[in-house]
PDB file of N, CA, C, O and CB in Angstrom:
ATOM      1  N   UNK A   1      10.071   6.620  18.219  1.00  0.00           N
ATOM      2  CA  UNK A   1      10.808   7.545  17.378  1.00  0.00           C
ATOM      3  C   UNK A   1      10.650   7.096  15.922  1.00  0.00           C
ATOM      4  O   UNK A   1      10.970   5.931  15.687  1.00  0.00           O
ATOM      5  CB  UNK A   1      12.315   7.611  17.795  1.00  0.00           C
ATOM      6  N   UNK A   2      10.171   7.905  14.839  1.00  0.00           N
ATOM      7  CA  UNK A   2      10.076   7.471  13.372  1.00  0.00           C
ATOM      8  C   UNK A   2      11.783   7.677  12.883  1.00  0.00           C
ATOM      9  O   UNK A   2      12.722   8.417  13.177  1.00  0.00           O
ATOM     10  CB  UNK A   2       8.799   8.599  12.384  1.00  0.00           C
ATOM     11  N   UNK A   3      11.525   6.610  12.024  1.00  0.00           N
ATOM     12  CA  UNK A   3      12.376   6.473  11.145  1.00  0.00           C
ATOM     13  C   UNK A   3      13.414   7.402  10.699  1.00  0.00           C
ATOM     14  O   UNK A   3      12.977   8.510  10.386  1.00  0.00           O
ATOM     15  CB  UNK A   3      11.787   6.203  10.343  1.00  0.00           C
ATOM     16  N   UNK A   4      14.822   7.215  10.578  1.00  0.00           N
ATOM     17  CA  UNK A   4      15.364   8.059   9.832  1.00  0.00           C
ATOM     18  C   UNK A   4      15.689   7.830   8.352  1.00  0.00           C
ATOM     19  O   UNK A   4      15.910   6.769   7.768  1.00  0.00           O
ATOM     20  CB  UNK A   4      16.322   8.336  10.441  1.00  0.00           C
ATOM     21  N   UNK A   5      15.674   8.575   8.079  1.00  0.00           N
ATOM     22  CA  UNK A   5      15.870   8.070   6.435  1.00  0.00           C
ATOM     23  C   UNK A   5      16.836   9.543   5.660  1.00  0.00           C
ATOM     24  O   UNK A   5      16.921  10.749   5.891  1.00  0.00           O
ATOM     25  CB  UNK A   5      13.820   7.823   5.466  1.00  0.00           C
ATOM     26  N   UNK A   6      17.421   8.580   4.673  1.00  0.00           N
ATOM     27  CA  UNK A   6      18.489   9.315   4.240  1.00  0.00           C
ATOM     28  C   UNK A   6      18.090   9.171   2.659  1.00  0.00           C
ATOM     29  O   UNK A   6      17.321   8.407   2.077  1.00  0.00           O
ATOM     30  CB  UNK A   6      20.025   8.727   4.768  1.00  0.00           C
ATOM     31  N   UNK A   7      19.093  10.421   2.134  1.00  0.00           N
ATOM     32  CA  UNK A   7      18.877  10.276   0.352  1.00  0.00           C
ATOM     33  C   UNK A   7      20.843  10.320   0.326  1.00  0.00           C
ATOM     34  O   UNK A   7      21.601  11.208   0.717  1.00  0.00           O
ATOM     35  CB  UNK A   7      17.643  12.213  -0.808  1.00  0.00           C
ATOM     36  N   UNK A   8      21.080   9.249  -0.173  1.00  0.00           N
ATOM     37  CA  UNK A   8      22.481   9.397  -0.505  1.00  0.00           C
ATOM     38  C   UNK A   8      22.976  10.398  -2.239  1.00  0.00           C
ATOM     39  O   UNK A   8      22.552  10.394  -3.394  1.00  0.00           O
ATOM     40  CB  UNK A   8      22.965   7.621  -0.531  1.00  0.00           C
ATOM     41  N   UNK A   9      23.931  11.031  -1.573  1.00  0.00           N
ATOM     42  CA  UNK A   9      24.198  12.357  -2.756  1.00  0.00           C
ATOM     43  C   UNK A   9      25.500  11.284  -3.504  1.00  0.00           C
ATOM     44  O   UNK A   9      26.026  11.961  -4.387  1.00  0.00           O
ATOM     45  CB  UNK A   9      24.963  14.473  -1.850  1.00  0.00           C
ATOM     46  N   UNK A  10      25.897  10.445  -3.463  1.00  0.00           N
ATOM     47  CA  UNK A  10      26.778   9.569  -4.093  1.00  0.00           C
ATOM     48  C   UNK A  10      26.915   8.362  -4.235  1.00  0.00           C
ATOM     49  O   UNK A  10      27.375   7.808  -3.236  1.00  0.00           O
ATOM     50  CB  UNK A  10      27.576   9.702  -3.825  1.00  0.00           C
ATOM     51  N   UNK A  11      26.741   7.849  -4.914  1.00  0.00           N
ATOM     52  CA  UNK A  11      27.186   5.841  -4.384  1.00  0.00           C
ATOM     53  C   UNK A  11      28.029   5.531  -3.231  1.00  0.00           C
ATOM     54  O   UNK A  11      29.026   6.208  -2.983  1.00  0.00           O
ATOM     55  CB  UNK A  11      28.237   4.907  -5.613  1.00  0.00           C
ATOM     56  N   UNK A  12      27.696   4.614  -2.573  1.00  0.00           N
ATOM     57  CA  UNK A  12      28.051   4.225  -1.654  1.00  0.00           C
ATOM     58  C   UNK A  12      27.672   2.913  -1.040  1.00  0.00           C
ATOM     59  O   UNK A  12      26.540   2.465  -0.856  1.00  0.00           O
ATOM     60  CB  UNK A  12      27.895   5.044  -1.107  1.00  0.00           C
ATOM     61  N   UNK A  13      29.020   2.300  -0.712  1.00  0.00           N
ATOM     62  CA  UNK A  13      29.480   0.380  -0.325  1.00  0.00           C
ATOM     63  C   UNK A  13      28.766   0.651   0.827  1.00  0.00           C
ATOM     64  O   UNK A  13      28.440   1.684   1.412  1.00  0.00           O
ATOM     65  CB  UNK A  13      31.477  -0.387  -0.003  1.00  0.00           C
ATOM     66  N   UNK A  14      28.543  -0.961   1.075  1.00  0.00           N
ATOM     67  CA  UNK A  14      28.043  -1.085   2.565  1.00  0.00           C
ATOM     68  C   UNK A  14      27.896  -2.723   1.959  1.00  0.00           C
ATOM     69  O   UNK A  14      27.824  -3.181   0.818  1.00  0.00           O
ATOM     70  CB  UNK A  14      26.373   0.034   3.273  1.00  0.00           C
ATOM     71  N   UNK A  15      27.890  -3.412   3.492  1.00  0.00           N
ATOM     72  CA  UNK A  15      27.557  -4.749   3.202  1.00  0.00           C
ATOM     73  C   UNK A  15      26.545  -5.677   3.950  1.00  0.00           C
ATOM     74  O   UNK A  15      25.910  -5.586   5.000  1.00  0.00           O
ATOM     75  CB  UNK A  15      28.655  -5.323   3.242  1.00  0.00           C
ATOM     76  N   UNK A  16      26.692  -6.782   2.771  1.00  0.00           N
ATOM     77  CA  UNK A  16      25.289  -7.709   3.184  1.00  0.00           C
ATOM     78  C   UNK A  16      25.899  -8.621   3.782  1.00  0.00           C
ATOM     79  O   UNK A  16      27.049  -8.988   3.541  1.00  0.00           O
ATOM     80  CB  UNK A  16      24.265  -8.378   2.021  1.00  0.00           C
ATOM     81  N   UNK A  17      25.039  -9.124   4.749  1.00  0.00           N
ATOM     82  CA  UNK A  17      25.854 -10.357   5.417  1.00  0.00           C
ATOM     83  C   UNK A  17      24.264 -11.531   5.400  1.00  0.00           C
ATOM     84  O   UNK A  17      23.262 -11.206   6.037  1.00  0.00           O
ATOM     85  CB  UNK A  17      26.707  -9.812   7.506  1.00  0.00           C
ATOM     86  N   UNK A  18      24.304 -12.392   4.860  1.00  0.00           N
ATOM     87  CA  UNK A  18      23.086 -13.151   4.137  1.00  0.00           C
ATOM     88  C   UNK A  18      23.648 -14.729   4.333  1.00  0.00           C
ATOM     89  O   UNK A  18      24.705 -14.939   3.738  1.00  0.00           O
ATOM     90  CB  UNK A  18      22.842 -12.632   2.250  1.00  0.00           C
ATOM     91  N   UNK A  19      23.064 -15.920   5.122  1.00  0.00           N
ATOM     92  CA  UNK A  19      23.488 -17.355   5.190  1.00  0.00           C
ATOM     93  C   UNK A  19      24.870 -17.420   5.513  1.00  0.00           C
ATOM     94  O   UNK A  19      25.558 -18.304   5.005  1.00  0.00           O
ATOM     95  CB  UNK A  19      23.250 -18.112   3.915  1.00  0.00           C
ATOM     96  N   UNK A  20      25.648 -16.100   6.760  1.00  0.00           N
ATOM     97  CA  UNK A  20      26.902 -16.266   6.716  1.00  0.00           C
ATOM     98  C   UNK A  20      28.068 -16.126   6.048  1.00  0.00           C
ATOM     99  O   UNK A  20      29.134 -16.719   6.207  1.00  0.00           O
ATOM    100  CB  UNK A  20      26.915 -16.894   6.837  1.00  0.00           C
ATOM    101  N   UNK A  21      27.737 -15.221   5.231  1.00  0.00           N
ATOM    102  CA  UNK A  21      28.312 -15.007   3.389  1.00  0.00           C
ATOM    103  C   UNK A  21      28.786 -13.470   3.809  1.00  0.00           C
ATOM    104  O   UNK A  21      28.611 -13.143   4.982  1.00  0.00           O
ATOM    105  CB  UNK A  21      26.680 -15.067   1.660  1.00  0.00           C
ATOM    106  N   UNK A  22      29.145 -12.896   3.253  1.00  0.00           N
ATOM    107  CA  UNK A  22      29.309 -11.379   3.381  1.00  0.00           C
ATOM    108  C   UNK A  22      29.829 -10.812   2.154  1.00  0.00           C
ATOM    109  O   UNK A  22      30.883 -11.202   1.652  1.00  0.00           O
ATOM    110  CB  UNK A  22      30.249 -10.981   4.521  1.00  0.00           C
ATOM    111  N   UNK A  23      29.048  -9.823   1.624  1.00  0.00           N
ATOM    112  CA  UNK A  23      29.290  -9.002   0.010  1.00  0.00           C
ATOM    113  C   UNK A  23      29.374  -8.169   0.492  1.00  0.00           C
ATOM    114  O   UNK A  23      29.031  -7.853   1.631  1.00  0.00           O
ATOM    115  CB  UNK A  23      28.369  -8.839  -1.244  1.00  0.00           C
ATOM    116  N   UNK A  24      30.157  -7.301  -0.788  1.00  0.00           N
ATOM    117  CA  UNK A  24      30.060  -5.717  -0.641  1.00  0.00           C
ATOM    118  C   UNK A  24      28.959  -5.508  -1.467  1.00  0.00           C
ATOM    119  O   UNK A  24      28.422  -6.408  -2.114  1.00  0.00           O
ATOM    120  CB  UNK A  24      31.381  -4.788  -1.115  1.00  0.00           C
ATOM    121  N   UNK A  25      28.555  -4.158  -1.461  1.00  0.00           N
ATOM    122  CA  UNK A  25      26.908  -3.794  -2.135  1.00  0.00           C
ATOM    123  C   UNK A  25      26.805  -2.435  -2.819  1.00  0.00           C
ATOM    124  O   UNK A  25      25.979  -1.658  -2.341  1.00  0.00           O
ATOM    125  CB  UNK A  25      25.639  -3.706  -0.866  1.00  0.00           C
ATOM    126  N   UNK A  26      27.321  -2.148  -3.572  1.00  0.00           N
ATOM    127  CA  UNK A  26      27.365  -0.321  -4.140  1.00  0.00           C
ATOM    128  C   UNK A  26      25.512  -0.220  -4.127  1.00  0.00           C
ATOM    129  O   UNK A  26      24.676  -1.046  -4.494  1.00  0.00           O
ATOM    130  CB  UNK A  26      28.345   0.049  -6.444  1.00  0.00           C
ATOM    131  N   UNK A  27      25.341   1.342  -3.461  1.00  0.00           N
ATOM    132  CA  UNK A  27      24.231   1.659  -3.309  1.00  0.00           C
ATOM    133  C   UNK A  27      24.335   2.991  -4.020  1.00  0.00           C
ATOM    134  O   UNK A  27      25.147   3.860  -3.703  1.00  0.00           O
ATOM    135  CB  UNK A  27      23.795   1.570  -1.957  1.00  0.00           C
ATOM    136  N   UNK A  28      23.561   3.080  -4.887  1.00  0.00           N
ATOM    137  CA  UNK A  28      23.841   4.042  -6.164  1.00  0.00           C
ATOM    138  C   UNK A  28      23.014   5.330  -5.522  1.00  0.00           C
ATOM    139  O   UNK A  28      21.987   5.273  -4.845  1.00  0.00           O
ATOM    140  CB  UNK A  28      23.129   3.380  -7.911  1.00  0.00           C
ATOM    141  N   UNK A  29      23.870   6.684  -5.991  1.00  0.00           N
ATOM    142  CA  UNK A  29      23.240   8.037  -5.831  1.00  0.00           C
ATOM    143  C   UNK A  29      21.800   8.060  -5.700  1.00  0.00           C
ATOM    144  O   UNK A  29      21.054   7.212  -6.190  1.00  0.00           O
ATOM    145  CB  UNK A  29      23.559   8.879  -6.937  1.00  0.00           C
ATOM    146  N   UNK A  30      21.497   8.895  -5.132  1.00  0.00           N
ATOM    147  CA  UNK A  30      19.997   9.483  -5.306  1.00  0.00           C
ATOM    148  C   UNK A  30      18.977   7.963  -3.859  1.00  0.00           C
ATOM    149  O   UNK A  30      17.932   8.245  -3.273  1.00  0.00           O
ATOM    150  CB  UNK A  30      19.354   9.269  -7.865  1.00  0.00           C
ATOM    151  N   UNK A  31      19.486   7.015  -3.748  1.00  0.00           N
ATOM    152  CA  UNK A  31      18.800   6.052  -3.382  1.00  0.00           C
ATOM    153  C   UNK A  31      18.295   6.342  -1.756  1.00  0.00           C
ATOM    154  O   UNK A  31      18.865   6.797  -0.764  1.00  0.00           O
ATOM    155  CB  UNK A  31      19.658   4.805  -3.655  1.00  0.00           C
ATOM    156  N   UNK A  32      17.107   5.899  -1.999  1.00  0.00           N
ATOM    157  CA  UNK A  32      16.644   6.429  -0.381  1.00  0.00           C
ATOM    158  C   UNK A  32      16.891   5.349   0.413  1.00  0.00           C
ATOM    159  O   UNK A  32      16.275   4.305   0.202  1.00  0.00           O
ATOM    160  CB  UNK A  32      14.984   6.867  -0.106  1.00  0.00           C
ATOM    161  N   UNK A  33      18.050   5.464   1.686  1.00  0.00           N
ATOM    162  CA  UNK A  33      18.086   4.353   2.787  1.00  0.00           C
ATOM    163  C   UNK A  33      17.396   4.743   4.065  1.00  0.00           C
ATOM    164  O   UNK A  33      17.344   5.914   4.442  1.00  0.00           O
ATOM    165  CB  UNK A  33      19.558   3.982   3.161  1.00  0.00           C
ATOM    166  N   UNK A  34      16.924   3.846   4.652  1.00  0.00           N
ATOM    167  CA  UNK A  34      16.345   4.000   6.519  1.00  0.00           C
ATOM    168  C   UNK A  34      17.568   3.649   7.591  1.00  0.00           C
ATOM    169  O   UNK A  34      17.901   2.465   7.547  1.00  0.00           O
ATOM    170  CB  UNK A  34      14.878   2.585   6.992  1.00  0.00           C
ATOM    171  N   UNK A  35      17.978   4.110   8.128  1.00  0.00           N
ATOM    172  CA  UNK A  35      18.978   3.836   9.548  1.00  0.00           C
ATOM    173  C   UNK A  35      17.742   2.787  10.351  1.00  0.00           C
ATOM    174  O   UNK A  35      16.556   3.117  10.354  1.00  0.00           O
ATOM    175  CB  UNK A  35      19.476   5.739  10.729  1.00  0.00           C
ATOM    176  N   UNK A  36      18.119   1.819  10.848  1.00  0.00           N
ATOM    177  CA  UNK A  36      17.575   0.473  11.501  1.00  0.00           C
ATOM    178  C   UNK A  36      18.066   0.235  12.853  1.00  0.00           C
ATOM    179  O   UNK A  36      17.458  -0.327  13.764  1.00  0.00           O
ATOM    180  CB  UNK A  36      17.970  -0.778  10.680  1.00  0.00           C
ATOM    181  N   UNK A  37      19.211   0.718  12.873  1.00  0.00           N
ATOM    182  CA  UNK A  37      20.495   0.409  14.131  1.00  0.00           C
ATOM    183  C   UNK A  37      21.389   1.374  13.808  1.00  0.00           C
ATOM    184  O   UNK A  37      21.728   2.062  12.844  1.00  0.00           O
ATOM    185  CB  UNK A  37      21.390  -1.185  14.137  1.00  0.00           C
ATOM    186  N   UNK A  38      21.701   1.155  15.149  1.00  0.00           N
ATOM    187  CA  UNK A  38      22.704   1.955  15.459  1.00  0.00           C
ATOM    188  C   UNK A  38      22.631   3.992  15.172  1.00  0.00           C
ATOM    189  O   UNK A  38      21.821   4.772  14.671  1.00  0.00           O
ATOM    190  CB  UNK A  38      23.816   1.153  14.565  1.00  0.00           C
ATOM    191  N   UNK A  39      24.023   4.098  15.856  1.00  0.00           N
ATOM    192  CA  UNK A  39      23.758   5.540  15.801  1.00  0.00           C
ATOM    193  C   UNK A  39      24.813   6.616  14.754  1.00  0.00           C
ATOM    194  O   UNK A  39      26.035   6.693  14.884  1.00  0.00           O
ATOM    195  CB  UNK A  39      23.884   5.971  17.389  1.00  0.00           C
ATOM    196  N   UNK A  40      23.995   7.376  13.736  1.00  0.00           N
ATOM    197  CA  UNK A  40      24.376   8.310  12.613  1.00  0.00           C
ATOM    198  C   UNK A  40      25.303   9.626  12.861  1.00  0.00           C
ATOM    199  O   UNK A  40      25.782  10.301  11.950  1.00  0.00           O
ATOM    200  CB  UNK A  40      23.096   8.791  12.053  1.00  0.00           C
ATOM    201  N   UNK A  41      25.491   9.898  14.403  1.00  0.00           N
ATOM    202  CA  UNK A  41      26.092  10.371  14.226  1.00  0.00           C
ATOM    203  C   UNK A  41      27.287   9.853  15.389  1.00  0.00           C
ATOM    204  O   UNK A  41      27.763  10.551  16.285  1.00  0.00           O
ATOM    205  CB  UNK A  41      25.521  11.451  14.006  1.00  0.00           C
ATOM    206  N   UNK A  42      27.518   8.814  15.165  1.00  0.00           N
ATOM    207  CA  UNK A  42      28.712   7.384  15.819  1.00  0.00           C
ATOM    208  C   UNK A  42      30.225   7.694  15.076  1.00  0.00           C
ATOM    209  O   UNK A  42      30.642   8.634  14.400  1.00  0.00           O
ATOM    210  CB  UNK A  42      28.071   5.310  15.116  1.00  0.00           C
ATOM    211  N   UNK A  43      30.810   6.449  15.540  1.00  0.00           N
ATOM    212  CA  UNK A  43      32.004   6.054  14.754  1.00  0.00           C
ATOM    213  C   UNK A  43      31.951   4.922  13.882  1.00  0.00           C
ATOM    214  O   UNK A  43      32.577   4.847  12.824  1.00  0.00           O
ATOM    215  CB  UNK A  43      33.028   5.810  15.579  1.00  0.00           C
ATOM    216  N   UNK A  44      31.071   3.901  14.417  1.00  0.00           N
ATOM    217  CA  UNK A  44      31.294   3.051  14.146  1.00  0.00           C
ATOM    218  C   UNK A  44      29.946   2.374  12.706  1.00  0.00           C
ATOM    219  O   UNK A  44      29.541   3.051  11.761  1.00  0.00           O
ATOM    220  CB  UNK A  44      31.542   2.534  15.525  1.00  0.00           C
ATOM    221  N   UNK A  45      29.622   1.160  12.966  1.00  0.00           N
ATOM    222  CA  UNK A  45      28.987   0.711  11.825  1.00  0.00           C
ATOM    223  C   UNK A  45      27.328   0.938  12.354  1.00  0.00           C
ATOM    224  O   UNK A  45      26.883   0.669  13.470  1.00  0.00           O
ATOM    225  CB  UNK A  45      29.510  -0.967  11.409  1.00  0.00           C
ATOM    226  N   UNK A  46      26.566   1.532  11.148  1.00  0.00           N
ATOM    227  CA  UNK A  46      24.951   1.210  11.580  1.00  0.00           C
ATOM    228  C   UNK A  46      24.338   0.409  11.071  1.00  0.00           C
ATOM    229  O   UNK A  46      25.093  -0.073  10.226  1.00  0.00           O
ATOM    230  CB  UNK A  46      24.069   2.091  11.461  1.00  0.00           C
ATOM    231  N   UNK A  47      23.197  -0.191  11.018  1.00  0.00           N
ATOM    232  CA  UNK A  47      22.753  -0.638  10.003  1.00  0.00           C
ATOM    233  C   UNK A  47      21.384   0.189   9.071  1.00  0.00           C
ATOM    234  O   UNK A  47      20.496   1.021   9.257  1.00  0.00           O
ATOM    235  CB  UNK A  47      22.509  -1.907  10.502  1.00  0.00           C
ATOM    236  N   UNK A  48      21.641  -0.221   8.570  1.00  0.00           N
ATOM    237  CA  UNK A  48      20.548   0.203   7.600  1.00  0.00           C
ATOM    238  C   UNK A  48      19.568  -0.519   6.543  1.00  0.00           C
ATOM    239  O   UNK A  48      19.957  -1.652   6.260  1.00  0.00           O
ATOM    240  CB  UNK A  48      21.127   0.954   6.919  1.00  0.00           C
ATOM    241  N   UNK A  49      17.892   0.051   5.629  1.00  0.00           N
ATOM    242  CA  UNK A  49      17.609  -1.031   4.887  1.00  0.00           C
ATOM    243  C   UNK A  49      17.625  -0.173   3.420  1.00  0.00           C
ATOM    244  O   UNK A  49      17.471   1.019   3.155  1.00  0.00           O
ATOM    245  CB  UNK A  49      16.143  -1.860   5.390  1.00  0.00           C
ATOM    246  N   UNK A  50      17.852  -1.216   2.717  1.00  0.00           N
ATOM    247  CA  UNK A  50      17.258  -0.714   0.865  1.00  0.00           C
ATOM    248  C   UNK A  50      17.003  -1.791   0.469  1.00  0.00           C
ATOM    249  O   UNK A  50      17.503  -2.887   0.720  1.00  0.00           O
ATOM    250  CB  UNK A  50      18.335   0.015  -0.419  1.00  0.00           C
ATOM    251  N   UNK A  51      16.179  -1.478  -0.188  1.00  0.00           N
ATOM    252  CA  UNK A  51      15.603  -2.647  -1.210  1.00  0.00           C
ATOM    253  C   UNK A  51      15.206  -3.786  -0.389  1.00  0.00           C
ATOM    254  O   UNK A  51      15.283  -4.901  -0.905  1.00  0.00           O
ATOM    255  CB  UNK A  51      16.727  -3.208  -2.346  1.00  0.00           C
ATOM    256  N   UNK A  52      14.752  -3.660   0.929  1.00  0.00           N
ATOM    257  CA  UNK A  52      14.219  -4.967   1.354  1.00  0.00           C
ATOM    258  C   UNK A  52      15.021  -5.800   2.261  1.00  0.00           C
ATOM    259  O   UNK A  52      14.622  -6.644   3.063  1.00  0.00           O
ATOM    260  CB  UNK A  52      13.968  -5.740   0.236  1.00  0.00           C
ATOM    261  N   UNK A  53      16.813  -5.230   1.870  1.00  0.00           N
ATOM    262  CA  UNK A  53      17.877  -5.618   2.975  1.00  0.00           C
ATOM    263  C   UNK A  53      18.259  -5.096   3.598  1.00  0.00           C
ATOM    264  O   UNK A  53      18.486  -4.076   2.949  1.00  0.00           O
ATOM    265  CB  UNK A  53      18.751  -5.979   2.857  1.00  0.00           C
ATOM    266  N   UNK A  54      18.705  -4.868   4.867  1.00  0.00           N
ATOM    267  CA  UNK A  54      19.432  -4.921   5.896  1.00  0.00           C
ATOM    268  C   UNK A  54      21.104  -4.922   5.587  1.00  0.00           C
ATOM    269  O   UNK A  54      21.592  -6.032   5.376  1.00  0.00           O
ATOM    270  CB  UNK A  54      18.930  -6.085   6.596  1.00  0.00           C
ATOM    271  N   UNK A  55      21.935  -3.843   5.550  1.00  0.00           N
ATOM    272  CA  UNK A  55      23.088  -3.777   5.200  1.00  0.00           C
ATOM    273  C   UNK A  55      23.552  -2.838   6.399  1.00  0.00           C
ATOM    274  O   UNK A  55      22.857  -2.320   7.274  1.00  0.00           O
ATOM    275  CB  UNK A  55      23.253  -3.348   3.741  1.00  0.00           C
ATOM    276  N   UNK A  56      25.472  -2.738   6.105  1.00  0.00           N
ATOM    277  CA  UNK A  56      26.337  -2.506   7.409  1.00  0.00           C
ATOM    278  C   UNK A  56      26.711  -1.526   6.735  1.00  0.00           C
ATOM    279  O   UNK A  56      26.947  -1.858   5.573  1.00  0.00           O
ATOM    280  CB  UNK A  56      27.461  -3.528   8.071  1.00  0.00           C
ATOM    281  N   UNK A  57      26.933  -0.060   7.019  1.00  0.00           N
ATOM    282  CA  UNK A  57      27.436   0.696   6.552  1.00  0.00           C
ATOM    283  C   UNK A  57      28.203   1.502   7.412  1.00  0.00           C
ATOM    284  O   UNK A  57      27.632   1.135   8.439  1.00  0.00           O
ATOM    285  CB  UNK A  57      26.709   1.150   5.924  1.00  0.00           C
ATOM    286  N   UNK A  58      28.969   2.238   7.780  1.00  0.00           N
ATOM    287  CA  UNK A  58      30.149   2.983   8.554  1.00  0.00           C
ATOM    288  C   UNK A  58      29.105   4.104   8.583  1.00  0.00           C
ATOM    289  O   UNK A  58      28.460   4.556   7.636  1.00  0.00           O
ATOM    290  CB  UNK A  58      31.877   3.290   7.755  1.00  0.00           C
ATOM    291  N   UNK A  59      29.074   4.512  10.093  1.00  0.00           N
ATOM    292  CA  UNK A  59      28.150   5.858   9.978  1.00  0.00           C
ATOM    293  C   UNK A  59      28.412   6.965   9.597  1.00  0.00           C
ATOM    294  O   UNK A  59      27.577   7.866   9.501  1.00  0.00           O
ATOM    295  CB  UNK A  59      27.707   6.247  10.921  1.00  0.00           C
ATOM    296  N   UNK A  60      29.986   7.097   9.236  1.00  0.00           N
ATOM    297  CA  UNK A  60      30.567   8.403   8.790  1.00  0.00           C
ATOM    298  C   UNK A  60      30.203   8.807   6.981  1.00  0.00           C
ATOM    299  O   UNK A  60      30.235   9.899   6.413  1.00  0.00           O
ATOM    300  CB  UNK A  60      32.366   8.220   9.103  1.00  0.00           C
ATOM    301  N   UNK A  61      29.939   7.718   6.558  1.00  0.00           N
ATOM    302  CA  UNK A  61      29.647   7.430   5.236  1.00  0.00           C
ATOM    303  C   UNK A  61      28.241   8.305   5.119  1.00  0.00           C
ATOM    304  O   UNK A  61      27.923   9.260   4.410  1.00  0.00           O
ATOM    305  CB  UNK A  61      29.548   5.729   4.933  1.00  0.00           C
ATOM    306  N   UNK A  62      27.497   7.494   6.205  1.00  0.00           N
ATOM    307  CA  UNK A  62      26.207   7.753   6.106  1.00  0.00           C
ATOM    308  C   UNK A  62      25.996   9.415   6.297  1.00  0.00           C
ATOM    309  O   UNK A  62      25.276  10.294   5.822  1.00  0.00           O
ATOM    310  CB  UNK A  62      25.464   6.846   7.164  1.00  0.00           C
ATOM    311  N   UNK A  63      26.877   9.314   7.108  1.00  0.00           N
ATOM    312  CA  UNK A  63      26.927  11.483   7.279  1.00  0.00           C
ATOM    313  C   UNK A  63      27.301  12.088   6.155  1.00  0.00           C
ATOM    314  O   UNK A  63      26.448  12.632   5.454  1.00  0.00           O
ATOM    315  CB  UNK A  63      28.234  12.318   8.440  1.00  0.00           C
ATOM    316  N   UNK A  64      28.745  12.090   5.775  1.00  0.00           N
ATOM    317  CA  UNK A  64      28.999  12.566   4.905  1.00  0.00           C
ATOM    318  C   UNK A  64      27.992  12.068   2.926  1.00  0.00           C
ATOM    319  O   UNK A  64      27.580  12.851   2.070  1.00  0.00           O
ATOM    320  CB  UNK A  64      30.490  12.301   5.275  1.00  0.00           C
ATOM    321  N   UNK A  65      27.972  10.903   2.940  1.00  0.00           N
ATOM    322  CA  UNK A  65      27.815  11.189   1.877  1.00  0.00           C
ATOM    323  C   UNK A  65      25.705  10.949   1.401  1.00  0.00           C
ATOM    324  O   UNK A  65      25.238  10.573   0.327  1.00  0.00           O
ATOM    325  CB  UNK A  65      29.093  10.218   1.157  1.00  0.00           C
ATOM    326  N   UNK A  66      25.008  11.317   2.583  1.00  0.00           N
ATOM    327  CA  UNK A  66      23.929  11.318   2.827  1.00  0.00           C
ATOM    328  C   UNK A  66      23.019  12.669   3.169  1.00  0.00           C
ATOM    329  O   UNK A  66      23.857  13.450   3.619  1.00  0.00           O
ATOM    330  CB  UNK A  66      24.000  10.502   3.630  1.00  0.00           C
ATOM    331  N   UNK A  67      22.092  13.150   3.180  1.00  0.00           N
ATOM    332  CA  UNK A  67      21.394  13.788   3.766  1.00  0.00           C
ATOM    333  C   UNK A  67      20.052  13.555   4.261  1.00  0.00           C
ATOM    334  O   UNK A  67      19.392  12.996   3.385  1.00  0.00           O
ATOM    335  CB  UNK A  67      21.459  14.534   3.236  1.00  0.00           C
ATOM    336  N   UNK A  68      19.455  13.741   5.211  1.00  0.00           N
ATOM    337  CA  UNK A  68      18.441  13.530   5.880  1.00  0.00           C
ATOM    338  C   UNK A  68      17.357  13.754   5.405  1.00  0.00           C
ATOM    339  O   UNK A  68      17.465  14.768   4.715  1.00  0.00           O
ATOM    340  CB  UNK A  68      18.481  13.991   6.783  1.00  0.00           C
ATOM    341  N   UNK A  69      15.996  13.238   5.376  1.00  0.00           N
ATOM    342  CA  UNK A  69      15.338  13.686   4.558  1.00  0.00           C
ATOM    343  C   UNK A  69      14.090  13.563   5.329  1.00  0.00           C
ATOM    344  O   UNK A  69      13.948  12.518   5.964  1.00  0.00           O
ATOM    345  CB  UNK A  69      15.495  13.116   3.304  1.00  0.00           C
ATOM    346  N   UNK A  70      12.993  14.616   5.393  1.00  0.00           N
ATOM    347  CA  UNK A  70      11.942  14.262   6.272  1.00  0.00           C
ATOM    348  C   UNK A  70      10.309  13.964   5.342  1.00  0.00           C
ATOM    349  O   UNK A  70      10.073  14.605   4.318  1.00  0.00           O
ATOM    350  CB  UNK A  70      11.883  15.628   7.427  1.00  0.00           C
ATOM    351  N   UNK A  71       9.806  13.438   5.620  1.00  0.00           N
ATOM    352  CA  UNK A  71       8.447  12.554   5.249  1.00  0.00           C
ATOM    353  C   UNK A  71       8.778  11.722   3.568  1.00  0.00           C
ATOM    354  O   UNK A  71       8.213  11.718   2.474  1.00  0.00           O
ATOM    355  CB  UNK A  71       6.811  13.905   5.117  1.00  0.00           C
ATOM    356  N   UNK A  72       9.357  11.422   3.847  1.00  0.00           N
ATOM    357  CA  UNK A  72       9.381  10.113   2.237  1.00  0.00           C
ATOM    358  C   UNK A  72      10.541   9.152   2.994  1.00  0.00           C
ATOM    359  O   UNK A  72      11.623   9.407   3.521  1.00  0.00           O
ATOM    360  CB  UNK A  72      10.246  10.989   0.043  1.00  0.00           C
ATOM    361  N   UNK A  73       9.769   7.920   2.780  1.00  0.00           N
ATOM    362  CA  UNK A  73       9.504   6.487   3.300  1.00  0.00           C
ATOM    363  C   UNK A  73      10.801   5.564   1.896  1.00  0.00           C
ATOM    364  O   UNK A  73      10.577   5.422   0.694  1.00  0.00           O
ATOM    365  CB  UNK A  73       7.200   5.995   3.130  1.00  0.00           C
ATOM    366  N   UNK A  74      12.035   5.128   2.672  1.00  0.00           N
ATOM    367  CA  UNK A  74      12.648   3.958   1.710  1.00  0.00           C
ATOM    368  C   UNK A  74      11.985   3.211   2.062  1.00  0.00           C
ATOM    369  O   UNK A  74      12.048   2.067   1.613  1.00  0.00           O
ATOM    370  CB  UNK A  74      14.013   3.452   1.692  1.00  0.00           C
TER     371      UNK A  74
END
């Protein structure tokens, strides 16, 4: 199954969890993320990548403040 990938229509938190550490991460409008894990249209947390990381984001987030986007690659 290819990739899903999203264009977020707003900023939006999600977090890094890096050497056991855990940040929050504002992921600014317009930014293209990939779903990695888990499932988008869930309750719970998916993961996802930008910029090279791997972050936790609430999949409801990802619904609402995302849209789907088909052939362009985060």
């Amino acid at each position: 199954m290819p990739p899903h990938n999203f264009k977020l229509k707003t900023s939006t938190m999600a977090i890094l969890n890096e050497c056991n550490q855990r940040a929050m991460v504002t992921i600014p409008a317009n930014a293209l993320v990939t779903l990695v894990d888990g499932d988008a249209e869930g309750n719970g947390f998916v993961k996802i990548r930008f910029e090279d990381k791997v972050l936790s984001m609430f999949a409801l987030d990802l619904r609402s403040r995302g849209e789907r986007v088909w052939g362009q690659s985060a």
